[in-house]
C-alpha positions as semicolon CSV with decimal commas, in nm:
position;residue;x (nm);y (nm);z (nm)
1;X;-10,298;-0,940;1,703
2;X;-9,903;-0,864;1,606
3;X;-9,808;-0,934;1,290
4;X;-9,430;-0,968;1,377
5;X;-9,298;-1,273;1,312
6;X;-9,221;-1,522;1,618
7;X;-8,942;-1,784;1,555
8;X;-8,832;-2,040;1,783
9;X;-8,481;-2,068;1,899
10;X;-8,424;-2,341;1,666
11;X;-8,596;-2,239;1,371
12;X;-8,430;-1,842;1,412
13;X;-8,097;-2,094;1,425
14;X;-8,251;-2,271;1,120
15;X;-8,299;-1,932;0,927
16;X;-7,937;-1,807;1,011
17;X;-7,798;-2,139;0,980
18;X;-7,938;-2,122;0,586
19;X;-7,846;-1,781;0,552
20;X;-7,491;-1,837;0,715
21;X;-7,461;-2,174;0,512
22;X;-7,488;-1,953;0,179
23;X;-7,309;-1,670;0,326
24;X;-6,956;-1,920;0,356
25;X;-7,016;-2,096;0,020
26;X;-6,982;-1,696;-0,107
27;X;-6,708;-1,673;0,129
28;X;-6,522;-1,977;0,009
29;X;-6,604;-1,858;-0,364
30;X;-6,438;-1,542;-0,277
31;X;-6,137;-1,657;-0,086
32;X;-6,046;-1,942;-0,196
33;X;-5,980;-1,843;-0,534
34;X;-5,885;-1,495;-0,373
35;X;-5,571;-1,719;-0,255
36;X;-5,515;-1,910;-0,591
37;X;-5,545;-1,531;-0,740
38;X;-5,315;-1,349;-0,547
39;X;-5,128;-1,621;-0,386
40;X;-4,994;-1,670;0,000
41;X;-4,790;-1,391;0,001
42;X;-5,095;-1,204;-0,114
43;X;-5,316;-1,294;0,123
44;X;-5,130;-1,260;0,397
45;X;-5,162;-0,847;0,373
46;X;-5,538;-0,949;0,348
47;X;-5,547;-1,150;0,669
48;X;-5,334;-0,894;0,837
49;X;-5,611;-0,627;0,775
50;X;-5,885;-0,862;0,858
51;X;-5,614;-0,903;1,209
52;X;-5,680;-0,539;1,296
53;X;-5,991;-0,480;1,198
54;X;-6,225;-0,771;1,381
55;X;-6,163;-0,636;1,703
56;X;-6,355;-0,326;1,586
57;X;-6,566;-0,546;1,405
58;X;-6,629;-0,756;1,713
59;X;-6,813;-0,435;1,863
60;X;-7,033;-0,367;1,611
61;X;-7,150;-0,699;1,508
62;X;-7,134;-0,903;1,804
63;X;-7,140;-0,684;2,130
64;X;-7,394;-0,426;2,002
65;X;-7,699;-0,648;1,851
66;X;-7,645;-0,854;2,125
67;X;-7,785;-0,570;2,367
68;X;-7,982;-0,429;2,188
69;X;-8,174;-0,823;2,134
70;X;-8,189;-0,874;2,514
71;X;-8,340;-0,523;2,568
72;X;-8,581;-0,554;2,326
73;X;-8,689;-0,929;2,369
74;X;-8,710;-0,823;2,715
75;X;-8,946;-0,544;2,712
76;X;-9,122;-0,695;2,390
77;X;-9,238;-1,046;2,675
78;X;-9,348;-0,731;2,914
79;X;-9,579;-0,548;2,685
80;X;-9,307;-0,263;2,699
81;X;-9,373;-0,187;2,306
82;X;-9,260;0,179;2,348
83;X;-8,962;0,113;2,516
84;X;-8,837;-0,149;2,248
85;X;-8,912;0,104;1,994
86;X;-8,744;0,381;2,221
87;X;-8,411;0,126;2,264
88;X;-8,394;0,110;1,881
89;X;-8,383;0,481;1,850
90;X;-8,117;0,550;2,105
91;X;-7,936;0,233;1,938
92;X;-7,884;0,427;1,596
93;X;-7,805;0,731;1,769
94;X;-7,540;0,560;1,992
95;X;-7,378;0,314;1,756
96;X;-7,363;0,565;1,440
97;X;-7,096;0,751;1,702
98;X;-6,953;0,411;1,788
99;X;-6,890;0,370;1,430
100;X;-6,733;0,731;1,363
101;X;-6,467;0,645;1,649
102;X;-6,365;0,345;1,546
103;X;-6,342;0,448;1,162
104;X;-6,115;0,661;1,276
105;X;-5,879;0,486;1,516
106;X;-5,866;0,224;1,294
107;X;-5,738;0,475;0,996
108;X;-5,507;0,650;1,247
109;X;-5,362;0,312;1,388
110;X;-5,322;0,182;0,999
111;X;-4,920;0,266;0,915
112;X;-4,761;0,311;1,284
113;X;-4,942;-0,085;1,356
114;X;-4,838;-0,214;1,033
115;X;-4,447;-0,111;1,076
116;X;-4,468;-0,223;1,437
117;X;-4,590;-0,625;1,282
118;X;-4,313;-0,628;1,007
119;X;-4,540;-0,566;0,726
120;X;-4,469;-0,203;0,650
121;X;-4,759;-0,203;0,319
122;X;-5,016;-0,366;0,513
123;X;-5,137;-0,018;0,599
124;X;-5,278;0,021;0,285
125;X;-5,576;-0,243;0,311
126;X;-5,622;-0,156;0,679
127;X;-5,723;0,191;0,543
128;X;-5,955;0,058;0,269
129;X;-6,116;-0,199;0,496
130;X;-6,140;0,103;0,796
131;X;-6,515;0,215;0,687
132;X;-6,657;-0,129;0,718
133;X;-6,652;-0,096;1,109
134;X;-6,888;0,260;1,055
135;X;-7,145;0,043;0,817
136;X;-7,146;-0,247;1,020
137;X;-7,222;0,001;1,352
138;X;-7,493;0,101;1,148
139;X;-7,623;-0,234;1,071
140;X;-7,597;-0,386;1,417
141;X;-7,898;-0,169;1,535
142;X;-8,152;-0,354;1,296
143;X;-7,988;-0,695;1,326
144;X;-8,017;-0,674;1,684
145;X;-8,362;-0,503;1,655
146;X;-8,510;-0,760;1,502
147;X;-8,351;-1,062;1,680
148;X;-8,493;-0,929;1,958
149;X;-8,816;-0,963;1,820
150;X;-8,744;-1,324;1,743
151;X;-8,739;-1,275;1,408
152;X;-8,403;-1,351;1,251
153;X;-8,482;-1,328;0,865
154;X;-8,343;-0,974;0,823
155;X;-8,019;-1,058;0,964
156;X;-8,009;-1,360;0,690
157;X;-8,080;-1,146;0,435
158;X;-7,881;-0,845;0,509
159;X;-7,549;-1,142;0,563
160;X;-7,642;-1,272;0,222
161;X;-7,638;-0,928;0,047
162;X;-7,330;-0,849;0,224
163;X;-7,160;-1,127;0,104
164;X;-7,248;-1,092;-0,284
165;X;-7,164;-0,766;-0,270
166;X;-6,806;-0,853;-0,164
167;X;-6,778;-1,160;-0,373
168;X;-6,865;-0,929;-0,680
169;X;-6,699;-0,650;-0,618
170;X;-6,369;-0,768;-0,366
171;X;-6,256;-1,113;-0,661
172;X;-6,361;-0,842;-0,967
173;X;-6,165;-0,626;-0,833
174;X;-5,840;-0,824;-0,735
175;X;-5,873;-1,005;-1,084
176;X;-5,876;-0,702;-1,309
177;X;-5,596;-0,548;-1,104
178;X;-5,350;-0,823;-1,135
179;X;-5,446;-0,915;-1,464
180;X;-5,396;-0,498;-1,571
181;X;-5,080;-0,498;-1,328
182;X;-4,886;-0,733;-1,491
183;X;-5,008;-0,710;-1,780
184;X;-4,842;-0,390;-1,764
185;X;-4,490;-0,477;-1,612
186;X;-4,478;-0,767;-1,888
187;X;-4,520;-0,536;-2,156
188;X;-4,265;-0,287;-2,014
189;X;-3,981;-0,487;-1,854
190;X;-3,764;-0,546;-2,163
191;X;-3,490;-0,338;-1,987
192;X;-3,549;-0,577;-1,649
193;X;-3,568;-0,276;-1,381
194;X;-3,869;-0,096;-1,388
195;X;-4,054;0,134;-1,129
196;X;-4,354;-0,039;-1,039
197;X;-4,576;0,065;-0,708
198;X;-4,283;0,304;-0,611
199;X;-4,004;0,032;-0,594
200;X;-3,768;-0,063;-0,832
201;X;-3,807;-0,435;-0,944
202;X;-3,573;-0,650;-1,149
203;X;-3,809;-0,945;-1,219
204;X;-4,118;-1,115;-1,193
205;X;-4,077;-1,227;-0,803
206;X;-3,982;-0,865;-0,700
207;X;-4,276;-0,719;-0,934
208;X;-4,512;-0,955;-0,758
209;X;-4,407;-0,868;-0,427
210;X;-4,425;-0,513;-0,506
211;X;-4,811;-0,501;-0,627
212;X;-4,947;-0,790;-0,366
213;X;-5,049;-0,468;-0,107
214;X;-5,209;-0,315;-0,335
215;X;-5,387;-0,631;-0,465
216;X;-5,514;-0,709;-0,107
217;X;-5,605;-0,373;-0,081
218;X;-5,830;-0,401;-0,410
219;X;-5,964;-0,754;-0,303
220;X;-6,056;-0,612;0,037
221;X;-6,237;-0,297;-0,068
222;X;-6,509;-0,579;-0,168
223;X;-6,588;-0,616;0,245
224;X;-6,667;-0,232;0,272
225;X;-6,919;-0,222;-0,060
226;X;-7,095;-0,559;0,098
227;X;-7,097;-0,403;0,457
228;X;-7,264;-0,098;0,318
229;X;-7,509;-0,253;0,090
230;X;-7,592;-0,478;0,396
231;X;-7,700;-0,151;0,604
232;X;-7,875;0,020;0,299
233;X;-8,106;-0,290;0,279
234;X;-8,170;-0,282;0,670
235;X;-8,277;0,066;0,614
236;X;-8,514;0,050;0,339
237;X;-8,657;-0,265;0,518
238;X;-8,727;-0,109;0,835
239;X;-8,850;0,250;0,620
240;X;-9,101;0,021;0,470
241;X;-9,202;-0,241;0,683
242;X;-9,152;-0,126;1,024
243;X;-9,152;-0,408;1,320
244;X;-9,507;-0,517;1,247
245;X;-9,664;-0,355;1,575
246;X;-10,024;-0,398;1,594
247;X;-10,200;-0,066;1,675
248;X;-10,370;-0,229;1,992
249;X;-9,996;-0,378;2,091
250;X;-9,893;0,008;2,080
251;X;-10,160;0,199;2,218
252;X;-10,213;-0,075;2,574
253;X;-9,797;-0,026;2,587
254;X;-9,669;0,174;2,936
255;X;-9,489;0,484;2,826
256;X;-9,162;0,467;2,770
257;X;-8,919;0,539;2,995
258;X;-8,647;0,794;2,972
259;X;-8,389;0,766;2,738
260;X;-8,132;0,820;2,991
261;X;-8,237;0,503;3,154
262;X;-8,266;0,301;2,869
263;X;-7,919;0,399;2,742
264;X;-7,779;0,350;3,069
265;X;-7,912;-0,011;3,057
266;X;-7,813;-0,077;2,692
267;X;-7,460;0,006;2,808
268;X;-7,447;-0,185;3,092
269;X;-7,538;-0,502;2,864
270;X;-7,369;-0,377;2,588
271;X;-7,005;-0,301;2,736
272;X;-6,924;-0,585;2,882
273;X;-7,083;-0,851;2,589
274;X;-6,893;-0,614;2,318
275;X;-6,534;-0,679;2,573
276;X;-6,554;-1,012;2,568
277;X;-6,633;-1,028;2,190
278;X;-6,309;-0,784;2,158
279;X;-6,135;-0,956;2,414
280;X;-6,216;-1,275;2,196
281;X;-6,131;-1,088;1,813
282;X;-5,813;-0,968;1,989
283;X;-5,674;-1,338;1,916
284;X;-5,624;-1,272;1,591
285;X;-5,429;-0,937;1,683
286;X;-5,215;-1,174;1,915
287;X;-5,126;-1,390;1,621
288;X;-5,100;-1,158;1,355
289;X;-4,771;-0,960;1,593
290;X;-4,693;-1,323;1,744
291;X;-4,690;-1,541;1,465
292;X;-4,480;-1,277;1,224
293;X;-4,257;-1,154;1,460
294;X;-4,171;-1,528;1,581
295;X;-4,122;-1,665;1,267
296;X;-3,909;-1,365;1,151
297;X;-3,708;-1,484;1,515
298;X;-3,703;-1,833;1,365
299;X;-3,575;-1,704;1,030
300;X;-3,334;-1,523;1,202
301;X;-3,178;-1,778;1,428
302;X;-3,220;-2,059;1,164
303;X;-3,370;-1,924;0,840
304;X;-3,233;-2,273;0,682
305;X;-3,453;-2,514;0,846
306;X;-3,776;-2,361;0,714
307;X;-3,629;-2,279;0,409
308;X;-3,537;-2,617;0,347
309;X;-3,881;-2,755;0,483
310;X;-4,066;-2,561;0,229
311;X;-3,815;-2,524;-0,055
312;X;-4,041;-2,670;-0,321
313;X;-4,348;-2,381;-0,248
314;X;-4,113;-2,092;-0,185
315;X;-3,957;-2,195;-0,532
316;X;-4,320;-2,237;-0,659
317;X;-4,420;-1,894;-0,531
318;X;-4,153;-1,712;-0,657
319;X;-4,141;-1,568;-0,266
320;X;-3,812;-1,377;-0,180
321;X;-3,652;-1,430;0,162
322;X;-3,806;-1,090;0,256
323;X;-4,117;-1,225;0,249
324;X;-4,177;-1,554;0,392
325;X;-4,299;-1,546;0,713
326;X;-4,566;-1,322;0,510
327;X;-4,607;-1,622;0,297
328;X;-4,674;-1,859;0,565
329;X;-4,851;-1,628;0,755
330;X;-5,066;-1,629;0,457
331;X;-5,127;-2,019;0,381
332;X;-5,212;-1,980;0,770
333;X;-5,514;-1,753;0,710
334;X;-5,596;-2,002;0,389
335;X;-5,578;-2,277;0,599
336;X;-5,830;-2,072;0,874
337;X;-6,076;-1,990;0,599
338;X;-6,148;-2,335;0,620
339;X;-6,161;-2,368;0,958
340;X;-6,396;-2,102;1,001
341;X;-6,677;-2,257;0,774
342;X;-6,841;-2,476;1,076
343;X;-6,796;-2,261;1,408
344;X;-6,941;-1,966;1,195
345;X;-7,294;-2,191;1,142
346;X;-7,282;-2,280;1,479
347;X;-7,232;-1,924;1,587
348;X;-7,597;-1,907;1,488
349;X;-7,730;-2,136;1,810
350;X;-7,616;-1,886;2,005
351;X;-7,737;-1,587;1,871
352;X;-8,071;-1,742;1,856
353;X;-8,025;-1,846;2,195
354;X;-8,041;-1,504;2,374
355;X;-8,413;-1,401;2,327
356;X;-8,528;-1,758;2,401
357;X;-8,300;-1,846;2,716
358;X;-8,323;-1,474;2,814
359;X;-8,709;-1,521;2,836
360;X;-8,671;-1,829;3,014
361;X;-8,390;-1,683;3,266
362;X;-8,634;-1,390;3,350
363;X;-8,887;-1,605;3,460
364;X;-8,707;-1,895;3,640
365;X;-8,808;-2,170;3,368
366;X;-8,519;-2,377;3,451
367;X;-8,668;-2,679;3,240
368;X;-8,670;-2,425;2,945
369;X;-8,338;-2,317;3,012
370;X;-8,197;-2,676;2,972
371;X;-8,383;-2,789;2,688
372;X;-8,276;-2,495;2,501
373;X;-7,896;-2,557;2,603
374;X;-7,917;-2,877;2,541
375;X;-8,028;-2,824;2,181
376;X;-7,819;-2,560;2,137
377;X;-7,521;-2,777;2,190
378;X;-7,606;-3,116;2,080
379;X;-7,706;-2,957;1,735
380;X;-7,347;-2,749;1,732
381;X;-7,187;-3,126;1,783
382;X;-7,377;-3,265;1,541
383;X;-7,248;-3,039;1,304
384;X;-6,886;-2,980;1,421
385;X;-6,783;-3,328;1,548
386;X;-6,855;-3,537;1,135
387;X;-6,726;-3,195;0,963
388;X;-6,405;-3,211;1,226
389;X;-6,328;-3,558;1,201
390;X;-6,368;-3,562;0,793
391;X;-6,165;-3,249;0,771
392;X;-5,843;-3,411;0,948
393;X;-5,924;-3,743;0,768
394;X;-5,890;-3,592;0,433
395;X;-5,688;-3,243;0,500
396;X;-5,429;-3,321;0,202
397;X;-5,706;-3,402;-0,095
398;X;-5,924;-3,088;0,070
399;X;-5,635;-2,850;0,034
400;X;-5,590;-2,983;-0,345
401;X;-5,935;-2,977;-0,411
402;X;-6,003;-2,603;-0,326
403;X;-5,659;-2,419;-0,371
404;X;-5,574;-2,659;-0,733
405;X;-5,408;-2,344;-0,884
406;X;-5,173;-2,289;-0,568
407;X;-5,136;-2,692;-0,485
408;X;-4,756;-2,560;-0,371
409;X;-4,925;-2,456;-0,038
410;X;-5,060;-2,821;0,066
411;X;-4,768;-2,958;0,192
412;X;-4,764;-2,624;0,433
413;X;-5,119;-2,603;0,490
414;X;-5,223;-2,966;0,536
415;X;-5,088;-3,034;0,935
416;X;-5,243;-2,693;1,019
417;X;-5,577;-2,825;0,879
418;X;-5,535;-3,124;1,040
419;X;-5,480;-3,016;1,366
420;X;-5,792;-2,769;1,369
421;X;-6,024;-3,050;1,259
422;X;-6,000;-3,262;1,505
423;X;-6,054;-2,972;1,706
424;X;-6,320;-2,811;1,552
425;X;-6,560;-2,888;1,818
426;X;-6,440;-2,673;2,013
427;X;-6,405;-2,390;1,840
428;X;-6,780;-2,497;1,762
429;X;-6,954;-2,503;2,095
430;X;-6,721;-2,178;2,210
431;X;-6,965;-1,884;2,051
432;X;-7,270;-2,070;2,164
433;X;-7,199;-2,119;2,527
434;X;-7,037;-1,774;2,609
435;X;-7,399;-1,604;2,382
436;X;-7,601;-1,828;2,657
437;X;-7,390;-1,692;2,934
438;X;-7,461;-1,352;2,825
439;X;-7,820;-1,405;2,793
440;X;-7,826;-1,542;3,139
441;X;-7,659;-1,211;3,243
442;X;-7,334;-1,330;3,314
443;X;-7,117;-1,121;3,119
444;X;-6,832;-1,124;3,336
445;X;-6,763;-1,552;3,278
446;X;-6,709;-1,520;2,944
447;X;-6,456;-1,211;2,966
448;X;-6,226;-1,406;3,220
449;X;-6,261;-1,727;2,992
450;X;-6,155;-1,544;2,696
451;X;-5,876;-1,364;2,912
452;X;-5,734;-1,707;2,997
453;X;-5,753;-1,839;2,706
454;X;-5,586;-1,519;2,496
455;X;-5,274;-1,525;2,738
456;X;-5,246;-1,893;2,674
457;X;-5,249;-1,865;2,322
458;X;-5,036;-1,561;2,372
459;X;-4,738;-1,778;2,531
460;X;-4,761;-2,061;2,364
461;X;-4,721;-1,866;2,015
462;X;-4,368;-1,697;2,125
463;X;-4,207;-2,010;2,228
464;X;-4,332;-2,244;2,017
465;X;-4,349;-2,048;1,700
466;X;-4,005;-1,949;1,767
467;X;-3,823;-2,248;1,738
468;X;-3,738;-2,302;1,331
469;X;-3,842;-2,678;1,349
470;X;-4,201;-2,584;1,431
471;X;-4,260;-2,284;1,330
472;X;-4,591;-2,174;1,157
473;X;-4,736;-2,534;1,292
474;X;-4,756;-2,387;1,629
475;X;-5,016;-2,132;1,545
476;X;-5,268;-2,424;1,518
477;X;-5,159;-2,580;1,860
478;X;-5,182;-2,216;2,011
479;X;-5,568;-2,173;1,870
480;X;-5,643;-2,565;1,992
481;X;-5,536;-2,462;2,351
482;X;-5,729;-2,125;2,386
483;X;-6,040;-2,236;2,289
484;X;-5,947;-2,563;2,536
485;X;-5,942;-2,284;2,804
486;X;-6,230;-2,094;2,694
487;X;-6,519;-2,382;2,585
488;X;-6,406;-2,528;2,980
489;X;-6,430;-2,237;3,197
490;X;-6,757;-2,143;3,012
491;X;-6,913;-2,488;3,058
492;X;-6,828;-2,489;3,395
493;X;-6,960;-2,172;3,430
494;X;-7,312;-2,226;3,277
495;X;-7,332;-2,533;3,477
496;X;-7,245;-2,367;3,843
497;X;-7,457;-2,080;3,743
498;X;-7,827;-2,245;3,632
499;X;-7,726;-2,596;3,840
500;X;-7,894;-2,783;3,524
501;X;-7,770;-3,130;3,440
502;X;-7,677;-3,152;3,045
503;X;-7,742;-3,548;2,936
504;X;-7,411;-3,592;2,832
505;X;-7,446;-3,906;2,657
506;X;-7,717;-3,726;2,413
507;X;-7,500;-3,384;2,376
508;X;-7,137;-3,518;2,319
509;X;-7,109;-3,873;2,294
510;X;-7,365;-3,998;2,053
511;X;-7,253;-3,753;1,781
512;X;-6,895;-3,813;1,858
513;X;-6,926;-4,211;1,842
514;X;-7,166;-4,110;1,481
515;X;-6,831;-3,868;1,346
516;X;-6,526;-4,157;1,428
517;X;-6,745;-4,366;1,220
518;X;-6,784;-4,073;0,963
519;X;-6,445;-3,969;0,949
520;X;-6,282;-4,350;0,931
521;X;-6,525;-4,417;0,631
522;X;-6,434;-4,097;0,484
523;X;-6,027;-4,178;0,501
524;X;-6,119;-4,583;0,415
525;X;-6,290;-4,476;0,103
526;X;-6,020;-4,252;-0,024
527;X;-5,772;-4,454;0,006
528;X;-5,903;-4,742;-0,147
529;X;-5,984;-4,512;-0,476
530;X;-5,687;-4,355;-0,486
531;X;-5,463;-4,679;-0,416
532;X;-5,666;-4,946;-0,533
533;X;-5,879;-4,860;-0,803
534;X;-5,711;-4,516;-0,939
535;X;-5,937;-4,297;-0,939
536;X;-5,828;-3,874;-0,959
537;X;-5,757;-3,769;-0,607
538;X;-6,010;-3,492;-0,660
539;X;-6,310;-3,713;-0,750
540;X;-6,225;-3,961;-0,466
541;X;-6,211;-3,684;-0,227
542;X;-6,601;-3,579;-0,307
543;X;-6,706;-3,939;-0,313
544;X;-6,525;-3,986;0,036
545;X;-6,706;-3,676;0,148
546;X;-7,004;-3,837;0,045
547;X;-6,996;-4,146;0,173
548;X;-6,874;-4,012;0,559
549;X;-7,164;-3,840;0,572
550;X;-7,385;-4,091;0,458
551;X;-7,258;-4,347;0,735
552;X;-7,263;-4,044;1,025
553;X;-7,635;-3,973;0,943
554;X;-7,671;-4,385;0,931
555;X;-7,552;-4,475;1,241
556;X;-7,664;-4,094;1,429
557;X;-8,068;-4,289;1,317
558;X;-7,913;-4,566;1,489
559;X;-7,788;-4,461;1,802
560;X;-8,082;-4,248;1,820
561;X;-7,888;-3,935;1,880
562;X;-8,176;-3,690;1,722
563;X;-8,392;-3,527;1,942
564;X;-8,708;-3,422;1,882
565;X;-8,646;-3,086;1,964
566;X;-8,357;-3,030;1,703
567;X;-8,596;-3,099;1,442
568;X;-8,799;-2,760;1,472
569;X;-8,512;-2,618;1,256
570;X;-8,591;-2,781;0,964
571;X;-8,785;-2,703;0,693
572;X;-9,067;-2,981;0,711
573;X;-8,959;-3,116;1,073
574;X;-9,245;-3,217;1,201
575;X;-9,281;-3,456;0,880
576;X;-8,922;-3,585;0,954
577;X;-8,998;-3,620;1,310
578;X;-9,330;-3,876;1,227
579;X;-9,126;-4,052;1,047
580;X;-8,800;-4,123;1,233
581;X;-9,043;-4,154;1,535
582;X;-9,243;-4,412;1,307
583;X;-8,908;-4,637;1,288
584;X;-8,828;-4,556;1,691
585;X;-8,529;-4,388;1,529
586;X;-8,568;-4,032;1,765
587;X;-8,364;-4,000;2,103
C-alpha cells in the first residue's frame, strides 16, 4: 500500500489556503510597513521591479507546476509510477535551463526597460530581484511534483519558508539601510550639498529621492533569499523523503516511456498554461509603462490639477515634481497589496483543482466535474464577496489602520481601494476558473480571455489615465474591466465546454445576499462609533471588522448557503457538518 499522502481537492485547497493565509499576513508584515518605511515614492521602484519580473515569474510558478501536476496525477491514476518519476526528472533538467534564460533576459532587459518607463534607477532592483526567477524554476518542479500526487503540504511549507525568509531579510534590510543612509547625510550635510548615491543633493527631499532605488533594491533582495531558501527546503525534502512509492506500486509499474515523449508532452501542456499565466502577469507590465507614462502626459498637459488634488501628501512626502507620478504609482502598488490578499487564497481552489477535475475529465465523470466546480467557486465567493464588500465599506479607516506612519497616502489610496473591493470577486473567481480550464485541457480559452482582457485594460489606461482630473484613479477602473473580460469569457467557456449546469443561486447569490449584509453592518457599526459614541477610528475599524463578519457567517447559516462539500476543507469538518446539519443549517 502507498504511503503518499492523498488529499482531496478541498482539503489540498484547505492546506494551501492555511499556508497562503500565513504566507499574506508575512506579506502584509513585510509590505505594509515596507511602505510606511520607505514611503510611496519608495515603493514605487519596488513595484516597478515586481512589474518586470512576474511575467518571468508567471513561468516558473504558475505555467510549469501546473504541467508537471497534470502529467503526474495523470500517470500516477494509471499505475504509470515510472513515468511520473521519469516526468520529474526531465522537469529539473528542463526548468533549471528555463531558469538560466530568464535570469538572464531579465538582467539584460534591467536599464534599457527602466529608461524606456521613466524610471531611469529602477534598474537597480530589477537586477537584484533577477535570480529569483532561476530559484523559483527550480522550485516549480517539486511543487508541481507533489501536487500532482495530491499532496499539497510541501508547496505550503516551501510558501511559508519563502516568505520568512523575505520578511527577515527584505524589512532588515531596508530598515538598517535607511536608518545608516540618513543617518549618514544628517551627520554630514552642514554645508547643504552633499554627494550622496552619485547625485548632488541640497536637502532632505532630494537626499531621499536619491537613496529610495537603492532602498527598494535592499528591501527586494529579501524575495531572492526567500525564493532560494524555498528551493533548498524542496530539495532536502525530496533527498530524504522521496514521493512515498511503495515497492509493490514501483515494481507492477509499465516502463517508462521515452523521455523524448514525455518532454514533448510536458511542453505541449506546459507552453500554452505558462502563456496564458504570462499573458495574464503581463498586466502589470501594461500598467507599470501605461500608468507612468500617462500620468507623466497628465503632468505635462496639466501638472496643476493633480498637484493641487494631492497637495497635502506631496507636501507630507517631501516628493519633488520629478517624482510624482512615481509617488502615485507607488500608493497604487500599496493600495494593490491589499487587494491581492483574497484572490491570492482563492488562487488555491484552483490549483487544487487540476489533479481532481483532471481525473474526473479523463474519465468522463461529469457529476464529479460539477461538484468540484461548484465548490471550487462557491467557496472562492464565500471568501471574496464579505472581504470585497467590507473592504469598500471601510477603505478610509483600513488605509489608516495599516499605513498609520504614512496616513498622507489615504486620501490617494482610499477610491482605488474602494473601487477594487467591490470588485474583488472577480479578481477572485479569475485564477480558479482559467486552472479548471486548463485541467480540462483547454488551454487555448484562457489565453484569448486574458488577451481580451489585457488590450482592454491596455486602452482604457492611456485615455483615461491621461486626463489630469482622473488620473491614477483610472488604473483601478482599467483592472475592474479586464478581469470583467476575463472571469466572462472563461465562464462561458467552462460552461460550453463540459455543458454542466452551475446552481447559481448556491454559487453566487447566497454569498452575495450574506456579504451586502456583511458589508452594511460593517459601515453601520463604524459610523455609529466614530460619530456617536467616539470611539478611535482605529479601534472602531477592528470592531466593525468584527461584527461584518459575524452577521455574514449569521445569516450564510441562515440562508443555508454551506454545502456539505465545502466543509472537507476544514480542520474537524465532518464535526461542523453534524452539527449545522443537526440545526438543518447545510445547503
Amino acid at each position: 500500500m502507498s504511503e503518499r499522502k492523498k488529499q482531496s481537492l478541498l482539503t489540498g485547497a484547505g492546506i494551501l489556503a492555511i499556508a497562503t493565509v500565513f504566507v499574506k499576513l508575512i506579506g502584509a508584515i513585510y509590505k505594509i510597513p515596507l511602505t510606511n518605511l520607505i514611503g510611496a515614492e519608495g515603493y514605487g521602484y519596488f513595484t516597478g521591479a515586481y512589474a518586470v519580473y512576474t511575467p518571468l515569474y508567471a513561468i516558473s510558478m504558475a505555467g510549469l507546476p501546473v504541467a508537471v501536476a497534470a502529467l503526474v496525477s495523470q500517470n500516477v491514476e494509471t499505475g504509470r509510477i515510472k513515468d511520473a518519476q521519469r516526468i520529474f526528472a526531465i522537469s529539473k533538467k528542463l526548468f533549471l535551463g528555463i531558469g538560466l534564460v530568464c535570469t538572464l533576459l531579465l538582467v539584460a532587459v534591467a536599464y534599457p526597460y527602466s529608461r524606456l518607463v521613466g524610471a531611469a534607477d529602477n534598474y537597480i532592483s530589477i537586477i537584484v530581484i533577477a535570480p529569483c526567477v532561476l530559484f523559483c524554476c527550480l522550485m516549480s518542479a517539486y511543487r508541481g511534483y507533489y501536487e500532482g500526487l495530491n499532496n499539497m503540504t510541501p508547496t505550503g511549507v516551501s510558501q511559508v519558508v519563502e516568505a520568512v525568509f523575505k520578511l527577515v531579510i527584505g524589512l532588515a534590510g531596508a530598515y538598517l539601510f535607511m536608518t545608516k543612509a540618513l543617518g549618514y547625510y544628517r551627520e554630514n550635510a552642514a554645508d547643504g550639498v552633499l554627494e550622496f548615491f552619485g547625485k548632488t543633493v541640497t536637502d532632505e527631499s532630494t537626499a531621499l529621492s536619491a537613496l529610495y532605488p537603492y532602498a527598494a533594491a535592499v528591501a527586494i533582495f529579501g524575495v531572492t533569499a526567500g525564493s532560494m531558501a524555498s528551493w533548498i527546503y524542496l530539495f532536502i525534502l525530496y533527498k530524504r523523503k522521496g514521493a512515498g512509492y511503495s515497492r509493490e506500486e514501483l515494481v507492477n509499474s509499465p516502463e517508462a516511456k521515452s523521455s523524448r515523449e514525455l518532454t514533448g508532452k510536458l511542453l505541449r501542456i506546459a507552453i500554452p498554461v505558462a502563456a496564458s499565466s504570462v499573458i495574464l502577469n503581463l498586466t502589470n507590465i501594461i500598467d507599470d509603462f501605461t500608468i507612468r507614462a500617462r500620468l507623466n502626459f497628465a503632468l505635462a498637459e496639466n501638472g496643476e490639477i493633480i498637484k493641487n488634488m494631492y497637495a497635502d501628501a506631496l507636501s507630507a512626502s517631501q516628493t519633488l515634481e520629478s517624482g510624482i507620478s512615481t509617488y502615485l504609482y507607488g500608493v497604487h502598488g500599496a493600495v494593490i497589496n491589499i487587494k491581492n490578499l483574497i484572490p491570492t487564497i482563492t488562487l488555491t481552489l484552483g490549483i487544487s483543482a487540476i489533479p481532481v477535475i483532471s481525473k474526473a475529465w479523463a474519465i468522463k465523470d461529469m457529476k464529479g466535474i460539477r461538484v468540484s466546480t461548484e465548490s471550487a467557486m462557491r467557496v472562492a465567493m464565500i471568501i471574496a464577496l464579505p472581504a470585497g464588500f467590507g473592504i469598500a465599506a471601510l477603505s478610509e479607516p483600513i488605509l489608516e489602520l495599516l499605513y498609520s506612519s504614512r496616513a498622507e497616502i489615504v486620501p490617494v489610496a482610499a477610491p482605488l481601494l474602494r473601487t477594487y473591493g467591490f470588485a474583488m470577486f472577480l479578481f477572485a473567481i479569475a485564477s480558479p476558473l482559467t486552472n479548471i480550464l486548463q485541467a480540462l485541457g483547454n488551454t487555448k480559452a484562457p489565453i484569448i480571455s486574458i488577451l481580451a482582457g489585457a488590450a482592454a485594460k491596455l486602452v482604457y489606461n492611456y485615455i483615461v489615465i491621461a486626463k489630469p482630473e482622473i488620473n491614477i484613479r483610472g488604473a483601478a477602473g482599467a483592472s475592474v474591466l479586464c478581469y470583467v473580460i476575463m472571469a466572462g469569457l472563461n465562464l462561458i467557456q467552462l460552461l460550453h465546454c463540459t455543458h454542466i449546469r452551475l446552481d447559481y443561486v448556491s454559487v453566487f447569490l447566497k454569498p452575495f445576499v450574506a456579504a451586502v449584509a456583511c458589508g452594511g453592518t460593517a459601515w453601520g457599526v463604524f459610523k455609529l462609533l466614530t460619530g456617536s459614541i467616539g470611539i478611535s477610528s482605529k479601534l472602531s475599524c477592528l470592531i466593525s471588522i468584527a461584527c461584518g463578519a459575524t452577521v455574514y457567517a449569521i445569516v450564510l447559516l441562515i440562508i443555508k448557503g454551506i454545502v456539505k462539500d465545502d466543509l472537507e476543507m476544514l480542520p474537524k469538518g465532518e464535526k461542523i457538518e453534524k452539527i449545522l446539519a443537526k440545526f438543518k443549517l447545510l445547503g
